[in-house]
N, C-alpha and C positions, 0 to 999 in steps of 0.2 A: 118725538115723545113730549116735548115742550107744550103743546096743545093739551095734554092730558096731566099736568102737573111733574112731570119728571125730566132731573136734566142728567145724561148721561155724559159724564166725564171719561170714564175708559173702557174699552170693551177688549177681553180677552177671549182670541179665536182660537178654537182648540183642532177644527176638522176642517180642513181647508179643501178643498174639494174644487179644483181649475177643470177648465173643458179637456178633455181628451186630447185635442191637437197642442195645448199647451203642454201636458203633461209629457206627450212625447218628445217633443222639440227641446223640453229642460232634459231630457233623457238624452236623445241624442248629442245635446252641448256637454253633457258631463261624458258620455261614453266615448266622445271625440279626442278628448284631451284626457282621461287616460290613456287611450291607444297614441294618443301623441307622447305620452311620457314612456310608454311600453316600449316606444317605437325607438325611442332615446335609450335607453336602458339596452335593448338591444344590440342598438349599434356601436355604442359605447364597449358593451362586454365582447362583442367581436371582433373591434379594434383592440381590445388590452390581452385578448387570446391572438389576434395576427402578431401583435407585438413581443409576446414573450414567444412564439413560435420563432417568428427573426432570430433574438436573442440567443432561445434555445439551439437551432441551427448554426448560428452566428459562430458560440462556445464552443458545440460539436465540431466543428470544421477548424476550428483554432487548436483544438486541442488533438485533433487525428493529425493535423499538420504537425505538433511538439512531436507525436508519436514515432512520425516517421523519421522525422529531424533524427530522433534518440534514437532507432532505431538503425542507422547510418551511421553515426557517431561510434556504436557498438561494434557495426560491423567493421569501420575503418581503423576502430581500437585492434578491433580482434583479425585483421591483417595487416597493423604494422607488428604487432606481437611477432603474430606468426613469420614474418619477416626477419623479424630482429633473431628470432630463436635458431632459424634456418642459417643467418649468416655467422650466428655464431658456433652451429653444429660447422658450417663447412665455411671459415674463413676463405675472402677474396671475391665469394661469388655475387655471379652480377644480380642486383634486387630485382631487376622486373622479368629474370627469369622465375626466380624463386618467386615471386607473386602469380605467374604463369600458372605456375606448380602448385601453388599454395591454390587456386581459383580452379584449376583442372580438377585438384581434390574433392573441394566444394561438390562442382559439378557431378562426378560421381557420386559422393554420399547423395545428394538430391537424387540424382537418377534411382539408386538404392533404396531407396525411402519411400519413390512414387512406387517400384515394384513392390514394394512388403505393405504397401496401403489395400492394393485390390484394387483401385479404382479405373476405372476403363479408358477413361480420358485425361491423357495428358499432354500439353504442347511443351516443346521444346529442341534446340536446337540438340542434334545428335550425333555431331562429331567434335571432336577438337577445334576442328577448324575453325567451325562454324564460330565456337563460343571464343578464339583469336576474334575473328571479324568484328563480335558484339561488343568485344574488349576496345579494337580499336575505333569502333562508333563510336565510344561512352567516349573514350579519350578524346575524340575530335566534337564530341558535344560540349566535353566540359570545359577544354582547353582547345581557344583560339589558335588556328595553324600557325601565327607569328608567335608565339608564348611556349616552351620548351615545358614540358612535366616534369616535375620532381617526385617521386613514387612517395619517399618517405625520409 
């Protein structure tokens, strides 16, 4: 424009208008690297859901373990009890008869219980015997054959 008397200092473009192959190529650069951030964000929130699932299983299993612990405790409370009551109903007697007795009882009420449920299916051992045998598993599981048991 200098030829015609004018000198142009600044020019402001308002419609910018690039070839088509540029326009998609800045298109695909941008759509790339959001799905690289989408892609992050993904796996991000995958890992912070596997980690509180851990967590969450983690507590579940800690806390069904307290469960059974206490519930053990309860039942050992509630057959030295019944121990103590039995020697004191019938002074001299020997305690792992009377635990025998007191566990035999057990056994029955449970047997009792499954009949009055209706349910079709039930395992369990079905004589005396049987439930001596189981008694003396548990004893030789829980106490080494050189270590003597103390009942209570």
């Amino acid at each position: 424009m200098n030829p015609f008397g004018y000198i142009i200092c600044n020019i402001l473009v308002l419609d910018i208008d690039p070839d088509e192959k540029v326009k998609r190529a800045m298109n695909d650069i941008i759509a790339c690297e959001k799905e690289k951030r989408a892609q992050q964000s993904r796996a991000e929130a995958e890992k912070i859901t596997k980690i509180l699932g851990a967590e969450a299983e983690s507590r579940t299993r800690e806390l069904a373990g307290e469960g059974i612990a206490n519930a053990r405790k309860a039942i050992l409370n509630g057959l030295q009890h019944s121990v103590e009551t039995f020697q004191q109903a019938l002074p001299g007697s020997d305690p792992s008869q009377i635990l025998k007795t007191v566990l035999m009882t057990q056994y029955l009420d449970t047997v009792k219980e499954a009949a009055l449920t209706g349910r079709n299916t039930f395992i369990m051992p079905s004589s005396p015997a049987q439930i001596l045998t189981i008694e003396d598993q548990l004893r030789a599981a829980i106490n080494p054959p050189n270590r003597e048991m103390k009942l209570f």
